[in-house]
N, C-alpha and C positions, 0 to 999 in steps of 0.2 A: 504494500500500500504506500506510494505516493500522496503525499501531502503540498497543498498548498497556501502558505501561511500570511495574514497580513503583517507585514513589517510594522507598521504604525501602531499596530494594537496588539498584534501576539496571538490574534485570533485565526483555526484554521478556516478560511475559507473555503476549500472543499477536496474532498482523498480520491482519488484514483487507484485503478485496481491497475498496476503492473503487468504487460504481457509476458507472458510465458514466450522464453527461446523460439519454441514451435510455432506459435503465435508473428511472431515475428518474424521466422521462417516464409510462413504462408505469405505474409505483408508483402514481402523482398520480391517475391515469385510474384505477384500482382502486377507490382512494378515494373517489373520486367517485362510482362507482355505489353503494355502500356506503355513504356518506353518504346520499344520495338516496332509499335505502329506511329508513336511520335515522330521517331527520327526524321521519317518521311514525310510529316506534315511540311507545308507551304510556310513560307517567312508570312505570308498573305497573313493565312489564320492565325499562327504564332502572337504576331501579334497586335491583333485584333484581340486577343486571348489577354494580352499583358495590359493594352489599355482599357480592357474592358477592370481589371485589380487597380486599375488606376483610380478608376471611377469611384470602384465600389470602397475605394479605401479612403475615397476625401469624402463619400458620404457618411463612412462611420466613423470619422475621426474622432468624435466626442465620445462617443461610444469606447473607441479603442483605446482610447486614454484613460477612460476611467479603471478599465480592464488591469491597464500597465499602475495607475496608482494603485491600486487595492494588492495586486499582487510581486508587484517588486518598490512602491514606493516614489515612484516619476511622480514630479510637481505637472499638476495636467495639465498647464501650459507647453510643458515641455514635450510633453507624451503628443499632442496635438502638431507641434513644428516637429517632429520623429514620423509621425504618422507624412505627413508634407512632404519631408524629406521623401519618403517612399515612395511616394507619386511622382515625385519627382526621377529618380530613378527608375521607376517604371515605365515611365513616356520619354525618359532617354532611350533607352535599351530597345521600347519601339520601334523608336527612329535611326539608333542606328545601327543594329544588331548583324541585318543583313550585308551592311558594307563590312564591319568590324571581320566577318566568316568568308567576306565575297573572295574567290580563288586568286592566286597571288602567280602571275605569271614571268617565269623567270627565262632571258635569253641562255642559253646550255648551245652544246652540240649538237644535243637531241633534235627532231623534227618539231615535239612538243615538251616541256617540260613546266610543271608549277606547283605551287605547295597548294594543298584542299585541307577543310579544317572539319573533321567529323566529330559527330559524339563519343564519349569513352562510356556511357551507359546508365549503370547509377548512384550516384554521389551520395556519400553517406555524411550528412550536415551536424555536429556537435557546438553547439551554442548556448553563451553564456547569458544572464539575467538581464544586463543591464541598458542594453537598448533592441527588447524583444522582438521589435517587427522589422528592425533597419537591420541588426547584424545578419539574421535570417535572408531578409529578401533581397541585399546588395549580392550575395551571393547564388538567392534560387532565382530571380530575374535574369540573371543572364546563362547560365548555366540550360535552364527550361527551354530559353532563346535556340541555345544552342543546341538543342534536342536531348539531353538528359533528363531521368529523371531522378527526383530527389528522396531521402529518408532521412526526416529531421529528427534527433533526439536531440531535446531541449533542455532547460534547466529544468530541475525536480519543480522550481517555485513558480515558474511562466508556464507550465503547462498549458492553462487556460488559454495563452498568447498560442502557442504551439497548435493547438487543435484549432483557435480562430483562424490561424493563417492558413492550415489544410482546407477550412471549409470555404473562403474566399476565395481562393485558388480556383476549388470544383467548381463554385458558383459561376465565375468567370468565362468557363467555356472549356479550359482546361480538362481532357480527358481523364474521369476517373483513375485511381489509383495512381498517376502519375509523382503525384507528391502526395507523399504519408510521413505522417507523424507516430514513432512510438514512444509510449510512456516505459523505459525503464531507466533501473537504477545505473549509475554510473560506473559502478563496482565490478555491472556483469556486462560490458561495453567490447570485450575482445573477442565474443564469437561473431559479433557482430560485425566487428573491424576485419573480421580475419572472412568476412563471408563470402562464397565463392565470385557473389552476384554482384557485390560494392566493385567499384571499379577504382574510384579514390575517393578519401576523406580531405572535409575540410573544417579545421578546429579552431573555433577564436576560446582566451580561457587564458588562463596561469600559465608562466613556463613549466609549473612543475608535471601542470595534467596534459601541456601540449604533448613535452619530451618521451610520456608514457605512450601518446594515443600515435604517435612518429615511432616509437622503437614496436608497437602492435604492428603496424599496419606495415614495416619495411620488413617485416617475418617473412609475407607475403607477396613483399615485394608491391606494392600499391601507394599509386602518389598520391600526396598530402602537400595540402597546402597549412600554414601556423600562423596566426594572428594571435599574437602572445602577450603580456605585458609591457607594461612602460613607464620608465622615469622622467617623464620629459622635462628638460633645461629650459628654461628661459632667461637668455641674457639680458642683461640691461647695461648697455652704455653708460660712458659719463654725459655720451652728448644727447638721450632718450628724452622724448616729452614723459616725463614722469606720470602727472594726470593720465595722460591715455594709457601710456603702460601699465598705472597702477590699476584704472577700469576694465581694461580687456585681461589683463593676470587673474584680478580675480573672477570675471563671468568662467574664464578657460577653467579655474582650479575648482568654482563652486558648481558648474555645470553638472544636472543628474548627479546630486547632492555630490561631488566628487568620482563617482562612480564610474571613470573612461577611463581608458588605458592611452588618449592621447590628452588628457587633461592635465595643465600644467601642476608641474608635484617640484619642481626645484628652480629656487630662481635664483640666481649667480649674478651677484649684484658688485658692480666695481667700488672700492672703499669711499672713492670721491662723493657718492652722491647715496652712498648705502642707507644711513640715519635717516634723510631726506624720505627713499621714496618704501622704508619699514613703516613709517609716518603714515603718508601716505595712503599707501596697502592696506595696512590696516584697519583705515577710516573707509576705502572703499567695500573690504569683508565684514564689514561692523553695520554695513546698510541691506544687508540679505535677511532676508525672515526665515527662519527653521518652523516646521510645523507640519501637520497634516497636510499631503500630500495633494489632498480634497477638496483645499482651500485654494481658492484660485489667488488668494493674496500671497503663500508661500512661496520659496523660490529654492528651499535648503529642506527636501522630506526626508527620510530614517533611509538610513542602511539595508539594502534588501534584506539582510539576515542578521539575528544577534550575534552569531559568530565571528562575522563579516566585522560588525561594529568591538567586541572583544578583541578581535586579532589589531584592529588598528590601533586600539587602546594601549596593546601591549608595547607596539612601535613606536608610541610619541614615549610612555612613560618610562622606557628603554632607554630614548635617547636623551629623555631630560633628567634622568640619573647620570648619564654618561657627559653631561655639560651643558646642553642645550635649552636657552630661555624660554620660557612662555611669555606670548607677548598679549594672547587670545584664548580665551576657551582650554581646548584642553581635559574638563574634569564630565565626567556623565552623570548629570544632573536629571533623569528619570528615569525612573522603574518600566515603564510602559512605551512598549515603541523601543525600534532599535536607531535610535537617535543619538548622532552623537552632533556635538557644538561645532559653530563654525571655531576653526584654532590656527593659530602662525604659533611657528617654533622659530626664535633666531640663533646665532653662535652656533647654525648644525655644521659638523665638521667630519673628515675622513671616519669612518667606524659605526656611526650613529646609524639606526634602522633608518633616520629620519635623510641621510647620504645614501644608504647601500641599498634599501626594500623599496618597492613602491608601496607608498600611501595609496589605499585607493577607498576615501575618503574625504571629507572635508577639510582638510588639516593641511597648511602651506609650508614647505622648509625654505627659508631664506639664506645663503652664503655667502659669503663675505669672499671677495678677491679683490687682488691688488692690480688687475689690469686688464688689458684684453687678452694675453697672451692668457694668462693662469685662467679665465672665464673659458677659452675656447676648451682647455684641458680640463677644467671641473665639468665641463660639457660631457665630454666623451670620456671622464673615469666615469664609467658605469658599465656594469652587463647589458644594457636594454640597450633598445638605438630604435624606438618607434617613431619618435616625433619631437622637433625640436623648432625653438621660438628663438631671435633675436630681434633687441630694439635697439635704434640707432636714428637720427637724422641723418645719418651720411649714407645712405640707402646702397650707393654703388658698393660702401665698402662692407657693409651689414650683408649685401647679398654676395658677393665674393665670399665671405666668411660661411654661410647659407651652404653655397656651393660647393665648396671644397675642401672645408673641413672639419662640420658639423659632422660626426657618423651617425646618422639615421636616416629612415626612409621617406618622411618627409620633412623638409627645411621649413617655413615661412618665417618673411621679414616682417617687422611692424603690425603684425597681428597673431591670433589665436590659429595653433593646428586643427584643423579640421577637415573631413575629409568631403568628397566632390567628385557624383559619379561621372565628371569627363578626365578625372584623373587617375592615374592610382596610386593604390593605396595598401599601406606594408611594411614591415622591417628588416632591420638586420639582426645580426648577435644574435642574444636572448630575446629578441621580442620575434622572430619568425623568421619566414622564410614564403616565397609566393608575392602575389597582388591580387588584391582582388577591384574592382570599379575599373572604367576606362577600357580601355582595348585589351589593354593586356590581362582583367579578372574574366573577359568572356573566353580567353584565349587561355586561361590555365587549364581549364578542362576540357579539352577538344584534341585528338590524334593530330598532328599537324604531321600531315602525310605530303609526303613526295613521290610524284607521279611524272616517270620517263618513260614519251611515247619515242620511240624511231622510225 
């Protein structure tokens, strides 16, 4: 029995019976015949299919949001521009799906010669809580495009999201059994990985559950894409409009109560102007409301999970035994609800969880450097490499810096990372390996076959 609990109140919202291996068995086998009369659908119907999820997703977008607050805790604001986003992606993918596949012809020897891009079959999707319908469908919108079909195992706690998004799907026009959702635990996740039918997985989630669900699946020899964790940097020049930088720092850090893996979690601040823009920061994190996710005045709701909120509890109070100030918050101030306060740590230093783990929470680490050089290098000491911010007024030399010697996958100058389905999107290191959005996320899962006529 699967549980789905509200974060806000502790209350379960409703249990699921767990499929049986067999069960699951049967699902896989469905999909399969279903995939196999796909492949051959028309780009025509395809997606007529995706804009019709388009439709139906900016009409229940209140609806959807309300779903994501009750069961992982989104400010329904937020859960509403996620839903947006989706639509968004999905009338991208319409439009341009069939050029992103169209045959690629190359001069050779040959009489004929060019790359063709087919389906690999069916993608087996492992996703995390925290942005239900966009991590899921950046990924099953163009994959579907592409004639795959999908098996999502979702978070124990989004269930409800998981099963919404199968039935939207069907609604849509999409062929029965093409995309299914099963409910199991995550414990019994490798016969699954290892099934004859998966052709690859694709895992957003912790490094530590990506590196398990990559060493399953490479048994069998079956590619995997990894959207992993992140620490992202955000530098601040001496020569930074501080104001901006301190208003977009914090939407980046408090966005889905902290809850992203590209939400700013370290910001590496030059000595010159450090005190000034701590200042600052902190008057802008001090203007968030925490609360009921329910409340459309909130903008900071609870922790998907109590564990979730313990574990990060242990990270600040870790590092501010080991030297690190409180400048904010910090202490868990209710029983009720997995809430924790918005919080800045300042003096975080080499050692600290608050340097070396990702916060993935409310909670800001500030660091002190003596220049640009030491900022680019506290930048890239870390295992992660998803996403990284610099501020600067000298733009040319901020994006140089961007360019060539940030390590992660995506750079932005003078604003918040985020991602943008004409781009892609991904890491290095410890935060992954893959793309998913843009040309290249339709193009992970496709045979990219070469064909020599003479």
């Amino acid at each position: 029995m699967l549980r789905s609990i509200n974060p806000a109140t502790g209350i379960v919202i409703k249990e699921y019976d767990e499929y049986s291996y067999d069960e699951v068995n049967d699902l896989i086998k469905k999909v399969n015949v279903a995939q196999a009369r796909w492949k051959e659908t028309s780009f025509q119907k395809k997606t007529l299919f995706l804009n019709n999820l388009a439709k139906m997703l900016e009409q229940n977008k209140k609806r959807l949001s309300e779903l994501m607050a009750l069961e992982m805790g989104k400010p329904l604001a937020q859960g509403e521009s996620e839903i947006e986003k989706c639509v968004w992606l999905c009338s991208f993918y319409a439009d341009k799906a069939e050029s992103f596949l169209r045959d690629e012809h190359i001069k050779t020897n040959a009489y004929k010669s060019y790359v063709t891009f087919q389906p690999l079959g069916i993608i087996l999707s492992i996703m995390p809580w925290n942005f239900p319908f966009w991590q899921v469908l950046r990924f099953a919108a163009p994959a579907l495009l592409a004639g795959n079909g999908v098996v999502l195992k979702h978070s124990e706690n989004t269930t409800g999201c998981a099963l919404e998004i199968e039935n939207m799907i069907s609604k849509s026009g999409f062929p029965s059994n093409l995309f299914r959702s099963i409910i199991v635990d995550k414990s019994k996740m490798k016969p699954i990985i290892q099934h004859s039918s998966i052709a690859a997985i694709t895992f957003t989630g912790s490094t530590r559950a990506g590196s398990i669900v990559a060493a399953q699946a490479v048994e069998k020899i079956k590619k995997t894409v990894l959207e992993l964790g992140g620490s992202d940097p955000y530098i601040v020049l001496e020569d930074a409009d501080l104001e901006y930088c301190a208003e977009i720092s914090a939407k980046s850090r408090l966005l889905n109560s902290g809850q992203t893996c590209i939400a700013a979690k370290r910001f590496i601040v030059v000595e010159s102007i450090y005190d000034e823009f701590v200042h600052i920061f902190k008057s802008k994190l001090q203007k968030y409301k925490v609360g009921n996710p329910c409340d459309n005045s909130v903008d900071v709701g609870p922790l998907a999970r109590f564990d979730l909120r313990d574990e990060l509890h242990r990270q600040v109070t870790e590092s501010v035994k080991a030297g690190a100030v409180i400048e904010l918050g910090c202490k868990i101030t209710t029983e009720t609800g997995a809430f924790y306060p918005i919080s800045l740590l300042t003096h975080v230093k080499v050692g600290m969880p608050a340097y070396e783990e990702e916060l993935f929470g409310p909670v800001a680490a500030i660091i002190k450097v003596a220049n640009e050089e030491e900022a680019i290098f506290t930048a890239n000491d870390t295992s992660y490499g998803l996403g990284a911010a610099i501020f600067s007024k000298d733009v040319s030399r901020a994006e140089t810096i961007a360019a060539t010697q940030l390590q992660a996958g995506c750079c932005f100058v003078n604003t918040m990372v985020n991602s943008d389905p004409r781009l892609p999107f991904g890491g290095i290191k410890n935060s992954g390996y893959g793309r998913e959005l843009g040309v290249y996320g339709i193009q992970e899962f496709v045979n990219v076959k070469t064909v020599w006529v003479d």
